[in-house]
N, C-alpha and C positions, 0 to 999 in steps of 0.2 A: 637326404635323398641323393644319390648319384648314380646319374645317368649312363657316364662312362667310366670305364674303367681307369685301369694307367694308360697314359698317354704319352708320346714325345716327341709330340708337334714341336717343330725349328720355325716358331713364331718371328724372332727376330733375327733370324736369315731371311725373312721376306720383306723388312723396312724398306727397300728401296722400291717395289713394287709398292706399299702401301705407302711411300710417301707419296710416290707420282699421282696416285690416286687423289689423295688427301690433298694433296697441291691445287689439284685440277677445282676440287671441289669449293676448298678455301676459296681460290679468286673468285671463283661464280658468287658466293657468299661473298668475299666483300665487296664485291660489283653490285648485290643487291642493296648492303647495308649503305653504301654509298647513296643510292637509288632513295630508300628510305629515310636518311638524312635529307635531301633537298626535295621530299615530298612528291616525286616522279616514279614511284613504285605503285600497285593500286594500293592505295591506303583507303581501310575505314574511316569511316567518320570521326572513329575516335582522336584519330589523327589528324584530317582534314578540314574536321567540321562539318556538320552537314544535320540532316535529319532520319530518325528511324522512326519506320511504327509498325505495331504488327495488328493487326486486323484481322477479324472472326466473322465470314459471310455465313448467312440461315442457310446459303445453297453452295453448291460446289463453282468457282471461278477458275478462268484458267488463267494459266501468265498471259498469252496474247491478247486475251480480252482483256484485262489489267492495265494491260500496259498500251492498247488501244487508245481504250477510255483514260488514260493519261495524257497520251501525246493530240487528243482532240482538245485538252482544254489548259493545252500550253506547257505542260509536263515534260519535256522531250527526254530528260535526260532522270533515269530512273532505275537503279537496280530492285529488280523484283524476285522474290526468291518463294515460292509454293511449301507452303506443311502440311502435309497430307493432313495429320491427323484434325479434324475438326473444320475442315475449311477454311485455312487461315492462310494469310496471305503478308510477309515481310515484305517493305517497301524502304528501300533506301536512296536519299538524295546526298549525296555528296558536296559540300559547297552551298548551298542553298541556304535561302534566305530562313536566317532560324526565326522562329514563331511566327513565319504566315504559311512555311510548305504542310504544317496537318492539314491546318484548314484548306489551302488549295487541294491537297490530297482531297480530303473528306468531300469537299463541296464537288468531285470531278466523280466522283465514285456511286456520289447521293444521283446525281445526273442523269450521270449514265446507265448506271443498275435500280431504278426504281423499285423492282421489283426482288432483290436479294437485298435484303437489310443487313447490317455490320455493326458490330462493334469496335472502340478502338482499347485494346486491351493492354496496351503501352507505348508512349513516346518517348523517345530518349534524343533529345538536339543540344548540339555543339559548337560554339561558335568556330570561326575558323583561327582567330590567335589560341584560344584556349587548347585547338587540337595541333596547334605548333608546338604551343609549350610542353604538351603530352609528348609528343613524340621525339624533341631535345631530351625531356627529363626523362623519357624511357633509356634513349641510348647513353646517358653519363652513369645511371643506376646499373645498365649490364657493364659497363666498364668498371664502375665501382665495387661488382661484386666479384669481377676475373680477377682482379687487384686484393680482394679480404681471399679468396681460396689460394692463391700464391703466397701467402702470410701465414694461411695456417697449415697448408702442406709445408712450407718450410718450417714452420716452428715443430711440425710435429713433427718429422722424417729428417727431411737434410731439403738448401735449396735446389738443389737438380733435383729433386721430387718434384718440388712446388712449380720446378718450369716446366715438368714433364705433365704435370696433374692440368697446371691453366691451359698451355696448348692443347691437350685433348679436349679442353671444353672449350675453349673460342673454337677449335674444330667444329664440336659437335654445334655451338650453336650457327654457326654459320654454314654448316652443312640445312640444315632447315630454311635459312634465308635463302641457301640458294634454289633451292626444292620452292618453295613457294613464290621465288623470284620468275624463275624459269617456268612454272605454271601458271603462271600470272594470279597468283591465290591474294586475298586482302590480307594485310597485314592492318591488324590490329590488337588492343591489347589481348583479347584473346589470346591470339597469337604468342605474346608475348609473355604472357604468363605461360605457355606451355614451354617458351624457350630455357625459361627461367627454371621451369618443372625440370625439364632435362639436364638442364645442367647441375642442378643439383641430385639426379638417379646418377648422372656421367658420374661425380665426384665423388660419390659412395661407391661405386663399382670400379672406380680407380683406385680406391682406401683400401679397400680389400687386400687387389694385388698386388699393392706396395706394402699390405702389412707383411705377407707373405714372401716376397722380396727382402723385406728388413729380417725379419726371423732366418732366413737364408745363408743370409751374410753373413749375420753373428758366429752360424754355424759352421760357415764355408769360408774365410775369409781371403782364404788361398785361391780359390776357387774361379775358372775365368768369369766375365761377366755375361759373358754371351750364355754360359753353361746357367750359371745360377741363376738368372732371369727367364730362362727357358724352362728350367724346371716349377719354378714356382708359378708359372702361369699354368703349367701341365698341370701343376697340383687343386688349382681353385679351379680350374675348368670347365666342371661341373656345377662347381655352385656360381658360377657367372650363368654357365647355359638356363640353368634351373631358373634364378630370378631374375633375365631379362624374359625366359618365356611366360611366366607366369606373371611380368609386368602387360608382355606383349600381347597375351592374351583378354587381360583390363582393357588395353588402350583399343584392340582390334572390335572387343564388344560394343566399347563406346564406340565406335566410328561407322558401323552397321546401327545400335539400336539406341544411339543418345538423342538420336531426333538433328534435326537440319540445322538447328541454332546453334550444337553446338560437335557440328559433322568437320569446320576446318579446324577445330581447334583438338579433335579428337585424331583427325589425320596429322597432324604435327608430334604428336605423342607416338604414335606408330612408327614414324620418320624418324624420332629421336631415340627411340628405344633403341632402336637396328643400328643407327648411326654409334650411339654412346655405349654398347657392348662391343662395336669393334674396332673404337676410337684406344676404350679401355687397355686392347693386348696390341692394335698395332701402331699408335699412336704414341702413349703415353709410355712406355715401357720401353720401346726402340729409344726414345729420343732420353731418357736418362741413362740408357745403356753409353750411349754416347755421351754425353756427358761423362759420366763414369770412367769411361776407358781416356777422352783426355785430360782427366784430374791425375790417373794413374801415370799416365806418358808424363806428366809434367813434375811428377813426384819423382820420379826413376830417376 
């Protein structure tokens, strides 16, 4: 399917505007991962430790009463989050003493609402080392993984692929830290498994137009890099546009109709998608351009 025709966008005449960009973003992103390292970012439970439960009233509750009937029976510190569907009610403590905060929940709830009966239809608690260790062992595994795709874009292309392929994705994924840094969104594995989702859609949709690139060269060897880099983004442009829209399209659904449990992790997909289609042409592709042209100066 192609959407456009021929094209001959000057992609990589615009790197200096799309690094300024990408720079700005970058820091904001590792401003947050920094944040997220020493636990001062909002972090889930899963991180922090703490207690979740989700709860099913016979009648409809709202958050203020909720969270009312919380802070009357010593609760003060409570994220509470509403699911339409069924009457259900997410309560999250953070920090809290794991296995007395249900029963304090339940006993404040039984109290106060007499008259709307509940069920509790999952707990999930955390110690606080154990949401340490999740959240060390989260960030050496994304470093682990930027370190195995610069191993295999260079075994598979040349290394200034592989440096051009990992900077588009620590971009992209630190473009999402900094989006949900700056919205003060939880990071939690959720999260983190969407980060991980991205970056490996980013490293497929940078394979592409580096395979297109390599088939170029063979062809072109004469050829400036600036020309032959430009052409061959021109060439797949279509089928970039094509499967990040109909990725974007997946993730947009989920984020309207996947339900609220799983609304941040479905907006990080969304974020990543946009992010990693245009990390793809103005990230990853300038910067081995560069590369490329000073291997050639240095060859001359």
């Amino acid at each position: 399917m192609e959407l456009l025709g021929k094209t001959s966008i000057d992609f990589i005449g615009k790197c200096k505007i799309s690094f300024v960009i990408s720079a700005v973003i970058s820091i904001i992103g590792i401003i947050g991962v920094i944040q997220v390292a020493r636990g001062a970012a909002n972090m889930g439970i899963d991180f922090s430790g703490g207690t979740a439960m989700q709860l099913k009233f016979a009648k409809p509750i709202s958050i203020a009463d909720a969270r009312a009937a919380l802070h009357n029976n010593g609760i003060a510190k409570a994220d509470l989050q509403e699911i339409k569907d069924g009457n259900k009610l997410l309560v999250k403590m953070a920090g809290a003493t794991v296995g007395k905060s249900s029963e304090m929940v339940q006993t404040a709830f039984k109290k106060e609402f007499a008259d709307n009966a509940f069920t509790v239809e999952s707990t999930t608690e955390i110690g606080p080392s154990i949401g340490d260790k999740l959240r060390k062992d989260t960030l050496i595994a994304g470093l682990l993984s930027l370190l195995c795709i610069i191993l295999y874009i260079a075994w598979r292309f040349d290394f200034k692929f592989g440096v051009g392929a990992t900077l588009a994705t620590m971009h992209d994924c630190l473009a999402m830290f900094a989006v949900f840094y700056l919205m003060n969104k939880e990071i939690n594995l959720l999260f983190i498994t969407a980060v991980l989702t991205i970056a490996g859609y980013s490293l497929t949709d940078t394979v592409v137009i580096f395979d297109r690139i390599r088939e170029n060269l063979h062809k072109n060897l004469k050829g400036a890099m600036h020309t032959i880099f430009n052409d061959s983004i021109n060439e797949v442009l279509s089928r970039t546009i094509v499967t990040s829209l109909t990725t974007f399209i997946a993730a947009i659904s989920l984020f309207f109709f996947g339900g609220e449990v799983i609304h941040d992790f479905s907006f990080a997909l969304v974020v990543g998608v946009l992010v990693a289609t245009y990390s793809s042409v103005f990230v990853a592709s300038p910067i081995v351009v560069i590369l490329e042209n000073r291997a050639l100066a240095r060859n001359s």
